[in-house]
Structures are given as structure tokens and as C-alpha cells.
C-alpha positions in Angstrom: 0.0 0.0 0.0 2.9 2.3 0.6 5.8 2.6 -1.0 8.7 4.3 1.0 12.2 5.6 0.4 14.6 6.0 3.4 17.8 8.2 2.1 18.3 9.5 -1.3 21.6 9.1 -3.2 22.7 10.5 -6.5 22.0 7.2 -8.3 18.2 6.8 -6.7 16.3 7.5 -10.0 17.9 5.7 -11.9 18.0 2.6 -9.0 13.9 3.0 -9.0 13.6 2.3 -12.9 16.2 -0.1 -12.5 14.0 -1.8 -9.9 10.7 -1.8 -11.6 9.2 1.7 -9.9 8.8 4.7 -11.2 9.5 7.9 -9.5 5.5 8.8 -8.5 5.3 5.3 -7.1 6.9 6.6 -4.1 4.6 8.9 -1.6 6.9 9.0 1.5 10.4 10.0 1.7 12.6 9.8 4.8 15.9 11.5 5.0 18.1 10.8 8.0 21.1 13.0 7.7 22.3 15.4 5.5 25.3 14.3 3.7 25.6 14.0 0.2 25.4 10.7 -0.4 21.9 10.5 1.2 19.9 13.0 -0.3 22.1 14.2 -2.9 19.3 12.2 -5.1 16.6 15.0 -4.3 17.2 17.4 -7.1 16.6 15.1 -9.6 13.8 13.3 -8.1 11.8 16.6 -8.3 13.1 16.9 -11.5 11.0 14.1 -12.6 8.5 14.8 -10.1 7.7 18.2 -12.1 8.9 17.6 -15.7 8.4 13.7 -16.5 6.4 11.4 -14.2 3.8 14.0 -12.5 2.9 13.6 -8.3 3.6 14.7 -5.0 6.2 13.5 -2.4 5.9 13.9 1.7 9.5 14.4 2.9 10.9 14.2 6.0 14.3 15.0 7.4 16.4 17.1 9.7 16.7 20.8 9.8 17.6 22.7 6.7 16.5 19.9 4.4 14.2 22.3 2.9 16.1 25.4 2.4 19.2 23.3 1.5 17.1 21.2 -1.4 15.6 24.9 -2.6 18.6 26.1 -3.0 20.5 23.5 -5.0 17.5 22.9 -7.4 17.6 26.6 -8.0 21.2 26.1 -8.9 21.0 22.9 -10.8 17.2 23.4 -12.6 16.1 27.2 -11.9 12.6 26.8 -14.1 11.9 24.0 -11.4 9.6 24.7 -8.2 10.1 21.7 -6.0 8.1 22.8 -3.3 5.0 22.2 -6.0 5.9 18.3 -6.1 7.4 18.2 -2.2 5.7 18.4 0.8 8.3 19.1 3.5 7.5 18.0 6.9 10.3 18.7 9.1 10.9 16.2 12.0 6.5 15.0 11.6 5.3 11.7 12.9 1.9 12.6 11.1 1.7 9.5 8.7 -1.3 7.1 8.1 0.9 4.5 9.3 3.1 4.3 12.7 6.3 6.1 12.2 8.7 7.3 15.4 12.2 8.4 15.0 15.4 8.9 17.8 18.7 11.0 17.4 21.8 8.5 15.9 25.4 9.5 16.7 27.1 10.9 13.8 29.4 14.2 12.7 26.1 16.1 12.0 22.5 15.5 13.7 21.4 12.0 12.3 18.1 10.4 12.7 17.1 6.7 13.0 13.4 5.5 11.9 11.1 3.3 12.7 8.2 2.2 10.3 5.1 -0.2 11.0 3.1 -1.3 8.0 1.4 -4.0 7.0 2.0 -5.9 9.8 5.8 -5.3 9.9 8.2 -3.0 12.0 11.5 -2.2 10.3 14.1 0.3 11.8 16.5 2.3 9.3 19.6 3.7 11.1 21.5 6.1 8.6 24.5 6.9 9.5 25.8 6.1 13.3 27.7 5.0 15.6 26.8 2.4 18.0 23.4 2.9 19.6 20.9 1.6 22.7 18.5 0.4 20.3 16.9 -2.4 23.1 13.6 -0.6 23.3 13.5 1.5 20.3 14.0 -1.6 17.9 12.5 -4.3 20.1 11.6 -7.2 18.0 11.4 -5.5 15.2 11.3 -8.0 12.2 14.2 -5.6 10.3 17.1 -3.9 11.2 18.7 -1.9 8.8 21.7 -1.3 10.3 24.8 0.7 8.5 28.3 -1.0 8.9 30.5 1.7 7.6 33.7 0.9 9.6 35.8 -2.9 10.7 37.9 -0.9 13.1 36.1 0.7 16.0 38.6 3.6 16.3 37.3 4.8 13.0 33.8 4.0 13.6 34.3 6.1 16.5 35.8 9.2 14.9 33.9 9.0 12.2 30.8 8.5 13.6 30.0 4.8 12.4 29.5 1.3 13.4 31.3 -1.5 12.6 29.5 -5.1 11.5 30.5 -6.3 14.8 28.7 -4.3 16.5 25.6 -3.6 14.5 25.4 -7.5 14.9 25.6 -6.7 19.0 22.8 -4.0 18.6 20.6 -6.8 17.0 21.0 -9.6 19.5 20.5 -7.0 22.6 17.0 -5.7 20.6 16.3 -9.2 19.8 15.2 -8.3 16.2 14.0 -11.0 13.5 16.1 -10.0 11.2 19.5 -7.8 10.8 20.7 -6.0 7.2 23.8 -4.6 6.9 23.9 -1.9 4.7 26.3 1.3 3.7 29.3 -1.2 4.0 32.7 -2.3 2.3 32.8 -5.3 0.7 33.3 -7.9 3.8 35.6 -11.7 3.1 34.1 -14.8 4.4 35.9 -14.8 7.7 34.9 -11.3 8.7 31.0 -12.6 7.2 31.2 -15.9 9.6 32.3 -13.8 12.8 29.1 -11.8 12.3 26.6 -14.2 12.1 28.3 -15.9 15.0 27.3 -12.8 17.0 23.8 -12.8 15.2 23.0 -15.8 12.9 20.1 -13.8 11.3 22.3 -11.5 9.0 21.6 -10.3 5.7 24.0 -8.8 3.2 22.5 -7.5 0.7 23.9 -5.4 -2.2 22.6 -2.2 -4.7 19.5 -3.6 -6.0 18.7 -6.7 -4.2 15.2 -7.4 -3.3 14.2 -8.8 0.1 10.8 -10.6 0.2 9.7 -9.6 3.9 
């Protein structure tokens, strides 16, 4: 019934058609920080939104989203008006379906989702270092956890997690079902150490679809 999009890279357009969807197919949009490579993709969304495909987008995300996406499409498309095809929201909860979200640790303010549809509670982290997610992802049946870093010095200064502990994070929150995602490439040994922490590990890469 709803189709959502949690971040927004450069590449998410083309991603969608890739996948099957067109651009209008998706009514909800949920940004969690603002670094390029997660909503650099707005621009050209709303290029399609209000040149191509026709519709209207709800879009949530952390301060200055709105202001910051105005300004670069003025930049990159200035005949464009996203705020026709955009409907900003700010930090809302206001959805038809259950939606909650709690502060992530990362270099700018970062924002971790939860979702409930259809029967189903998923929790999308961005970008973060290691977080009490015990209540806030409690059985959920997905955790979409990042896994940026394999040394937790880095993860640390960078504001990341590493595998390792994204895999700790699942087994305290005793979720269904983990997914590492915004990762390197990890070898079989560093794979096997994970899911002897939490057996229940997916790693999925760009484009793969997971029947939930």
C-alpha cells in the first residue's frame, strides 16, 4: 500500500527504474542525515516529479533539508519549483501508518526510523555510531543497520559502526532479522564472525530485493 524511500543518493532514480518503480510510485520520503550521499538524489527526483512522471512526495528530514534542497535545485534546474511536487514535513510523525524516529550518533544531527506497515516493523539507522536500540527496535522483524567501519577507532571518529557491533545492537533488541547496509565489501571470515554474533544476517547489495 505504501511505497517508501529511506535516504536518497545521487543514483536513486535511476536505482527505481532499475527496480521496476517509477518515480511517482513513491509517496513518502525519509531523510536521516544530510550528507551528500543521502539525499544528494533529491534534485533530480523533483526533476521528474515536475517535468516527466507528474505527483507529489511527503519528505521528511532534519533541519535545513528544505532550504538546502531549494537552493541546490535553484542552482542545478532554476525553471523547477520543488516545493510544487514536495511536501516538507520537518521532524513529523503525522503518517497514516506508525512512524517514530530517535537521534543516531554521527558528525552532523542523524536520525534513525522506525516504520510499522502491514504488519511489519523495520528500523532504518542512517549513518551512526553504536546505539541503545533495546527498546527502540524491540523485535522488530528488520534492522537496517549501517556498517560503515571494521575498526572501532574509525567507527568512533567517524561516527559509524562497525559489523560487529551492529550484529551486538541486533542480539541485545532481539530483532528477527538484521541488514547490513552502507558497507565495504566484507571476506568470508569477517561474514562468519558476524553471524556468529547474530545468525540472522543479511547482506544485501545495490538492487537486491528482500521478500519480507
Amino acid at each position: 500500500k505504501y511505497k517508501i524511500l529511506f535516504d536518497c543518493g545521487p543514483q536513486a532514480v535511476y536505482s527505481l527504474r532499475r527496480s521496476g518503480y517509477s518515480v511517482n510510485d513513491i509517496k513518502h520520503l525519509f531523510v536521516s542525515h544530510l550528507h551528500g550521499d543521502h539525499y544528494g538524489g533529491i534534485p533530480f527526483i523533483a526533476l521528474n516529479l515536475f517535468f516527466k512522471e507528474k505527483g507529489k512526495m511527503s519528505v521528511v528530514g532534519p533541519k535545513n533539508l528544505e532550504e538546502n534542497t531549494l537552493a541546490v535545485c535553484s542552482k542545478f534546474y532554476p525553471t523547477m519549483k520543488p516545493e510544487e511536487v514536495f511536501d516538507f514535513r520537518g521532524l513529523s510523525t503525522d503518517y497514516p501508518f506508525k512512524f517514530d524516529i530517535m537521534e543516531g550518533k554521527h558528525t552532523l544531527p542523524d536520525y534513525v526510523c522506525k516504520i510499522e506497515v502491514s504488519g511489519k516493523k523495520i528500523v532504518y539507522t542512517g549513518d551512526t555510531a553504536r546505539l541503545d536500540l533495546s527498546k527502540f527496535a524491540k523485535k522488530a522483524d528488520y534492522l537496517i543497520h549501517e556498517a560503515a567501519e571494521l575498526g572501532e577507532e574509525r567507527a568512533i571518529k567517524f561516527g559509524h559502526t562497525t559489523p560487529f557491533e551492529a550484529a551486538e545492537t541486533a542480539k541485545e533488541a532481539e530483532v528477527k532479522n538484521l541488514v547490513l547496509v552502507h558497507r565495504p565489501g566484507f571476506d568470508e571470515k569477517t561474514i562468519e564472525k558476524v553471524r556468529k554474533i547474530f545468525p540472522r544476517t543479511l547482506f544485501p547489495h545495490d538492487l537486491d530485493v528482500i521478500e519480507v
